[in-house]
N, C-alpha and C positions, 0 to 999 in steps of 0.2 A: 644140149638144149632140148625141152621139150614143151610144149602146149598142157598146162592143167588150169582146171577148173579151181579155183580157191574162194571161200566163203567169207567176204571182210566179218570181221568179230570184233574190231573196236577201230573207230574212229573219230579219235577227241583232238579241240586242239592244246595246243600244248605252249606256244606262243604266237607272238604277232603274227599273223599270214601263215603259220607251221601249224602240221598236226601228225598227230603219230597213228598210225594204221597196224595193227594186225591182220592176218592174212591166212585162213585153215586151211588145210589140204593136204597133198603130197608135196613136200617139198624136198626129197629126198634128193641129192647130188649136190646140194650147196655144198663148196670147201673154204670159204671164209670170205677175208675184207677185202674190198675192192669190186667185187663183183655185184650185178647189180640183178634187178629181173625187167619185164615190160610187160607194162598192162595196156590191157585195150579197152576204151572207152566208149558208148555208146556217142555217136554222130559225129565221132574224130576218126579220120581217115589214119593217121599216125600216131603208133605207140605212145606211152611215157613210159622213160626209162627211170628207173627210180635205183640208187643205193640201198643195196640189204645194211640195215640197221644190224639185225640177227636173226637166226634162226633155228629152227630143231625139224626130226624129220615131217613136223607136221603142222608148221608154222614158219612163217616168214614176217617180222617186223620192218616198220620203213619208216620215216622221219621224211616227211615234203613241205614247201614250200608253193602256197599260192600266188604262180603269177604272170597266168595265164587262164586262155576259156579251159583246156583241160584236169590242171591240178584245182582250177575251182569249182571243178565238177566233181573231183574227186573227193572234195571238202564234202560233200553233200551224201554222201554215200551213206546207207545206216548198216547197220550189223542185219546180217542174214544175206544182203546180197552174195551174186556171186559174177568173179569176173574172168575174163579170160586172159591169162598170164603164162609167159614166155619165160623161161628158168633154166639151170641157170646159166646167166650170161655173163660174156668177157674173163677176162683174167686178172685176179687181185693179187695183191701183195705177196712175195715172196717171202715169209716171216722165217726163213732158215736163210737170210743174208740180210747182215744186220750189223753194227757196229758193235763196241765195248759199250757207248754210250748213248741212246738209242731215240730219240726225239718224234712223237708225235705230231703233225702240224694241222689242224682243220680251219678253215675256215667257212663257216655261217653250215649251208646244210651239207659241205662238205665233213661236219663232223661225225657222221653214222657212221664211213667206214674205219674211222680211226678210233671209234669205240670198239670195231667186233678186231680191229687190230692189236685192241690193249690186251682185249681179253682171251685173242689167239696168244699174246705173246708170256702174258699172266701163266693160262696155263703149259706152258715150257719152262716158268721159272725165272722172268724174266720181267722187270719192272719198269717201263719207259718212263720218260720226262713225257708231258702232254702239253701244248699250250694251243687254244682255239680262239679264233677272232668272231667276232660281229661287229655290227654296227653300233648297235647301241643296247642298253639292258631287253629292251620292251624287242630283241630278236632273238635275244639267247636262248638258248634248247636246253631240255633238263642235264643235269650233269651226274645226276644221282646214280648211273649207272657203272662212270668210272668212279664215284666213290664207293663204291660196292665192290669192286676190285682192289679197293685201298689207294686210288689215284686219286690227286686234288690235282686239276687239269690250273694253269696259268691261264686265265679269261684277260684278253685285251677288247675293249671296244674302240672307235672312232673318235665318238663324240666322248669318251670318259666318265660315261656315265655307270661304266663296272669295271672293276678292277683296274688294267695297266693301260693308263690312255694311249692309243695310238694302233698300232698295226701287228701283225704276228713277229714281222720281221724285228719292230723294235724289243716284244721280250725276249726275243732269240739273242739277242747279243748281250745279254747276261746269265746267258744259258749255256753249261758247259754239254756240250754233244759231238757225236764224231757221224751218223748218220742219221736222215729224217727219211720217218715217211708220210708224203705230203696228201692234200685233198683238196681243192676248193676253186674257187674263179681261178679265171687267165691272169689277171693283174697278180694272182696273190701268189700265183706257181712261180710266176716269171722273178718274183722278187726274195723268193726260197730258193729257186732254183742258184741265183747269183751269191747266197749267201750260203749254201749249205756245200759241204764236203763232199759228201757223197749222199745215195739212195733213191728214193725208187718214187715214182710222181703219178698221181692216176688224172687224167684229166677229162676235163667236161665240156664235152662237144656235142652238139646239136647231133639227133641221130635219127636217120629214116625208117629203118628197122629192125636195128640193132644185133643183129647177128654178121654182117658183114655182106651183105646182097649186093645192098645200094651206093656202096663206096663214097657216103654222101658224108662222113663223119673223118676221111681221112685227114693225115700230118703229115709234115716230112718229118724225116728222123735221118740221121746219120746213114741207116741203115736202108734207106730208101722211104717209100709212102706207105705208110702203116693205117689202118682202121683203128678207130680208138675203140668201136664197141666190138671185137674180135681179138685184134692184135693188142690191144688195150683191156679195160682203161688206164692198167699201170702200165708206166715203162720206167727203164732205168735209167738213172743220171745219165751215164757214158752214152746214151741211145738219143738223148734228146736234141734239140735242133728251137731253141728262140732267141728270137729276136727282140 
């Protein structure tokens, strides 16, 4: 983890309350999905932890959600600022433990990291199943990037107003897969979690300072109390602990 300076370079929105952010600078030590960075805000005492969408040694992209006084500050940001950001952080996806049959799961703006996991796993040779939930068309995030990869991701909404009405879990049970790697709310972990075989779960917990100081983000696990923005965000099946 280290402290840089980075230049926002584009900041549009991209759906309802979502907007996607580029980010210039040194971004050198990213290793993939699941990990996240934290920015600091002018007149917020506490970070936002945001999901790297993607990255190169000299950019960091991000996909958020407005909804709070922070991320609607950050809606407001224009190209040239610059902020002060925390990089990088947590532990993602282990993409060298993985099934024969391999299953993407995001839900809402849990889908960034299970784009930069398509495309860790794209380049190994390796083609997942993908299926991402929202609520409704008017939240969905673009998807043009796993189609750029050659994925057509499975889109569930709630209200059925796109693709497979209902929940991730109902396209998953005509979906053949032997391991998922998950993203998104508690409710939507806790209901992959009872359906899926095996694999690996990154979760989203409130976080003080995301390196692990504040012990304000901890879980139990199997394995005793874990930090999710240290010890995490991913953990694996066999580690987990819900109720």
């Amino acid at each position: 983890m280290r402290q840089e300076k980075l230049t926002v370079a584009t900041n549009e929105k991209v759906a309802e309350s979502a907007y996607f952010m580029r980010l210039s600078g040194n971004c050198r030590g990213i290793e993939g999905a699941g990990q996240f960075i934290d920015i600091k805000l002018d007149r917020y005492f506490l970070r936002r932890p945001i999901s790297i969408y993607d990255f190169g040694d000299d950019f960091v992209d991000i996909l958020y959600k407005t909804v709070g006084g922070g991320t609607f500050a950050m809606s407001d940001l224009k190209p040239g600022e610059v902020l002060d950001v925390l990089l990088p952080l947590g532990n993602g996806f282990d993409l060298n433990k993985r099934g024969e049959k391999t299953l993407l799961v995001g839900g809402g703006i849990g889908m960034p990291p299970m784009y930069l996991a398509a495309k860790g796993l794209s380049s190994m040779g390796v083609t997942p199943q993908v299926v991402i939930g929202f609520n409704s068309s008017d939240d969905m995030l673009p998807m043009d990037r796993f189609q750029a990869l050659g994925i057509e991701p499975v889109i569930t909404t709630v209200d059925g107003s796109y693709g497979t009405k209902g929940f991730v879990t109902d396209a998953m049970k005509d979906m053949d897969y032997d391991y998922v790697y998950c993203c998104g709310p508690s409710p939507m972990l806790k209901a992959v979690f009872a359906q899926a075989p095996d694999g690996q779960f990154s979760f989203e917990e409130r976080m003080g300072c995301g390196f692990g100081a504040c012990m304000g983000c901890s879980i139990e696990t199997k394995d005793g109390y874990k930090r999710v923005c240290a010890d995490g965000p991913v953990f694996f099946k066999d580690q987990i602990i819900i109720g």
